[in-house]
C-alpha positions in Angstrom: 0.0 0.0 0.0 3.0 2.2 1.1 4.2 1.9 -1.9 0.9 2.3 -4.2 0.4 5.9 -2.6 4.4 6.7 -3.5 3.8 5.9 -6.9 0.9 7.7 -7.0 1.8 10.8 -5.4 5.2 10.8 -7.6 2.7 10.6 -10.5 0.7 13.3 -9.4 3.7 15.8 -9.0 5.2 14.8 -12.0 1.8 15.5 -13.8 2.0 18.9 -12.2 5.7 19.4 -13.2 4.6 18.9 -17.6 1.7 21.3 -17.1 3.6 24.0 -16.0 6.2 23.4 -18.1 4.4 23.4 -21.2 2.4 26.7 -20.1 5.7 28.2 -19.8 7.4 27.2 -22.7 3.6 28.4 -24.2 4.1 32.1 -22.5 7.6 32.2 -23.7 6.7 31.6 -27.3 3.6 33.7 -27.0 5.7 36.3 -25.9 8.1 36.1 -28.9 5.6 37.1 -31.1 5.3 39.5 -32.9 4.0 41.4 -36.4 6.3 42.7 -38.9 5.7 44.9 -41.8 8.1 46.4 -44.4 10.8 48.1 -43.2 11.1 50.3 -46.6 8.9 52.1 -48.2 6.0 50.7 -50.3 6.8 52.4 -54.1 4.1 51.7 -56.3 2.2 53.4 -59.7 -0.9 55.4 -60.2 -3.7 52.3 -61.3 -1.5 49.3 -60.5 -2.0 47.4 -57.8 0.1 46.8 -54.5 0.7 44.3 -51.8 1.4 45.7 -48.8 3.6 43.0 -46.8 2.9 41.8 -43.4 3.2 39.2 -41.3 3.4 37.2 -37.7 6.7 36.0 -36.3 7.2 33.3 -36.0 4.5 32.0 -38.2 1.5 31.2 -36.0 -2.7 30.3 -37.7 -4.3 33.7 -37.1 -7.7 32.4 -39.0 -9.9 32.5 -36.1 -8.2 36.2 -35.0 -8.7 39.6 -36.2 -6.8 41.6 -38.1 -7.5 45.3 -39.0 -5.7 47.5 -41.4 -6.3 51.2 -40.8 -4.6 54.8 -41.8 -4.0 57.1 -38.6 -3.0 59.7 -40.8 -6.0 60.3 -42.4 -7.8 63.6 -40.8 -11.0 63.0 -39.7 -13.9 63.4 -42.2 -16.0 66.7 -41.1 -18.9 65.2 -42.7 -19.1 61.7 -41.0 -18.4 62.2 -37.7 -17.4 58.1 -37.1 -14.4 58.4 -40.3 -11.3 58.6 -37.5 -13.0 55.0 -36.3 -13.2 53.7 -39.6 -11.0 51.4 -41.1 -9.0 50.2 -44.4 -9.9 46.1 -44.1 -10.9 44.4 -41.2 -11.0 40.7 -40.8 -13.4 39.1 -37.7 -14.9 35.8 -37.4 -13.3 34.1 -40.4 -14.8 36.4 -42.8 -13.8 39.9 -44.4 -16.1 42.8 -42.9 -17.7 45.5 -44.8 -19.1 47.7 -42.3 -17.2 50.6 -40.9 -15.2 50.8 -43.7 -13.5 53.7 -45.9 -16.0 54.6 -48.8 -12.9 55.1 -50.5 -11.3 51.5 -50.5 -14.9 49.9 -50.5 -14.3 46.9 -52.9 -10.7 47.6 -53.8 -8.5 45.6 -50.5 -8.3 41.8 -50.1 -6.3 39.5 -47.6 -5.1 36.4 -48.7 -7.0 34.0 -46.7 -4.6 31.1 -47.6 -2.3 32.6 -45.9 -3.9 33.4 -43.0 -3.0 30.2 -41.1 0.8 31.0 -41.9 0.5 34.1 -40.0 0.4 36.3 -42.9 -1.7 39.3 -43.2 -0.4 41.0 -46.1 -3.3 43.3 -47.8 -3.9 43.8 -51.3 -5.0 47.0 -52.6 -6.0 47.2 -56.2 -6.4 50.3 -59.0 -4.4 52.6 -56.8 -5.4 56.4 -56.3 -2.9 59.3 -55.5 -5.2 59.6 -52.0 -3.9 56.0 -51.1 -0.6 57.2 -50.5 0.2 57.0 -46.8 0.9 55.6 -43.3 -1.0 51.9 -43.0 -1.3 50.0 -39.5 -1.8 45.9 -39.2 -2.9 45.3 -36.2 -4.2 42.1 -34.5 -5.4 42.2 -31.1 -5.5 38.7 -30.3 -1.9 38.2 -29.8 -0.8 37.9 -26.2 2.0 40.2 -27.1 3.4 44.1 -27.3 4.2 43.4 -31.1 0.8 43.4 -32.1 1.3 45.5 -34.8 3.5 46.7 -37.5 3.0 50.5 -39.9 4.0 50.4 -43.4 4.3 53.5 -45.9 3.3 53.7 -49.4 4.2 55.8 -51.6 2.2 56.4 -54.9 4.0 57.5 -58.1 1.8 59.3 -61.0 1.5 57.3 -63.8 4.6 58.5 -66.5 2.5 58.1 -70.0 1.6 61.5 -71.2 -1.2 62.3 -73.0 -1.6 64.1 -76.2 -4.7 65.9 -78.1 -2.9 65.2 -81.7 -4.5 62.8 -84.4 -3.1 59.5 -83.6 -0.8 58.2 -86.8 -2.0 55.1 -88.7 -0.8 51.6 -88.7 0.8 52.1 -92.1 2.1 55.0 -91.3 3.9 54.2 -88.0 5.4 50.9 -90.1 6.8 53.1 -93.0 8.2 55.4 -90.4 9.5 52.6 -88.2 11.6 54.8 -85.3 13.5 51.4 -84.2 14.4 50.7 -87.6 18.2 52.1 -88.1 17.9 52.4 -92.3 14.3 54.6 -92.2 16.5 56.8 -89.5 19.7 57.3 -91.6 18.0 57.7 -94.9 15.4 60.3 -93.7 18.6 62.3 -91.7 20.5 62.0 -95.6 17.9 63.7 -97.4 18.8 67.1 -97.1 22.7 66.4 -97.5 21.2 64.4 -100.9 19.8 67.5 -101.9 22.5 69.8 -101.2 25.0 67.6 -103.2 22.3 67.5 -106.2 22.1 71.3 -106.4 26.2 71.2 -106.1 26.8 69.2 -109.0 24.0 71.1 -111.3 26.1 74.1 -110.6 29.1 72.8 -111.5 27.9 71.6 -114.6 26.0 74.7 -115.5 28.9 76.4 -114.2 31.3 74.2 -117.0 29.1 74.3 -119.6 29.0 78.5 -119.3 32.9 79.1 -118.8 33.5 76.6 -122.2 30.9 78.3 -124.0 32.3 82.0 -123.2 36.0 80.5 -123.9 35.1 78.8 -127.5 33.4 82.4 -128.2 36.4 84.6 -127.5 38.7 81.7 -129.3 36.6 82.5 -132.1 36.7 86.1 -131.9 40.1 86.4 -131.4 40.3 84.3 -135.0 38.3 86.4 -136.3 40.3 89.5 -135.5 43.6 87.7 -136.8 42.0 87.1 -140.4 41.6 91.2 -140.6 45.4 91.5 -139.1 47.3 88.9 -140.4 50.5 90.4 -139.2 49.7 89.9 -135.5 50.7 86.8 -134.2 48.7 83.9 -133.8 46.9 83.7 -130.7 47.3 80.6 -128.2 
């Protein structure tokens, strides 16, 4: 019997012992957590879309958590007096929620719910506006941490295609005018050297053809006046 009640007592304590080992190895990991965004800036386009990278470290499921995604500096809306409590995305109760939400990113942000029970809660925002440039906030209240959230910027660039009032140039024309095409280039630069050369050479040859004409005409004279003086020399 003496025995018995050893074993069972041992048993007992070393029950005891696991559980509060395991909570504390649980409190020490919980306590490591934490939610990391990008360091560096977010650069994207006018109209493109952009992921806006976050996630929990070490990866931990936050599926049946919530995770918000707001702007704190955005000034508050004077004509809806709840905008400083609204938010970009929100995720609560294993679904995406629509109320209290920006009119202005109404239909444009997703979370990848795949990724969700990986830890990550990266947010998607599509056909970007020059308003959606900012300061963004993850945030996930669940997590028995002080990490519990991470700020990202993003900075929005204006679109670099310029826009022009001028008749567009047809098909055929943009082909006989190809600008990557080397030959079109250099023959289209020669032409006014072509011409310049042309006119040269007409000159010349006008120029020739006048100077022998005048010379055979005074050769001519000059034999002319030697047949009434035949004592002067012959000319050269």
């Amino acid at each position: 019997m003496c025995f018995r009640d050893f074993m069972l007592g041992f048993t007992f304590h070393l029950w005891t012992l696991t559980v509060c080992l395991s909570e504390g190895v649980q409190t020490s990991s919980e306590g490591r957590l934490q939610v990391v965004g990008s360091r560096q800036p977010i650069v994207a386009t006018l109209g493109d879309d952009v992921i806006l990278p976050c996630h929990v470290e070490p990866p931990l499921s936050v599926e049946n958590m919530t995770v918000t995604w707001w702007r704190a500096d955005l000034p508050p809306d004077p004509g809806d007096p709840e905008s400083e409590y609204k938010y970009v995305h929100r995720y609560h109760n294993n679904q995406d929620v629509e109320d209290m939400k920006l009119s202005a990113y109404v239909g444009r942000t997703t979370l990848f719910t795949d990724g969700l029970k990986h830890g990550n809660v990266s947010l998607k925002i599509t056909n970007l506006k020059l308003s959606d440039q900012g300061i963004y906030t993850c945030f996930i209240i669940e997590l028995k941490t002080q990490q519990r959230g991470a700020t990202i910027k993003l900075d929005v660039e204006p679109n670099s295609v310029k826009t022009t009032t001028e008749t567009p140039l047809d098909d055929r024309d943009l082909q006989l005018a190809d600008p990557n095409n080397e030959t079109n280039v250099r023959a289209g630069r020669s032409h006014p050297g072509a011409l310049i050369v042309v006119v040269v050479c007409v000159l010349l040859v006008l120029g020739g053809g006048v100077g022998g004409y005048l010379l055979k005409h005074k050769k001519q004279q000059e034999l002319l006046e030697y047949d009434d003086a035949p004592n002067k020399p012959l000319p050269v």
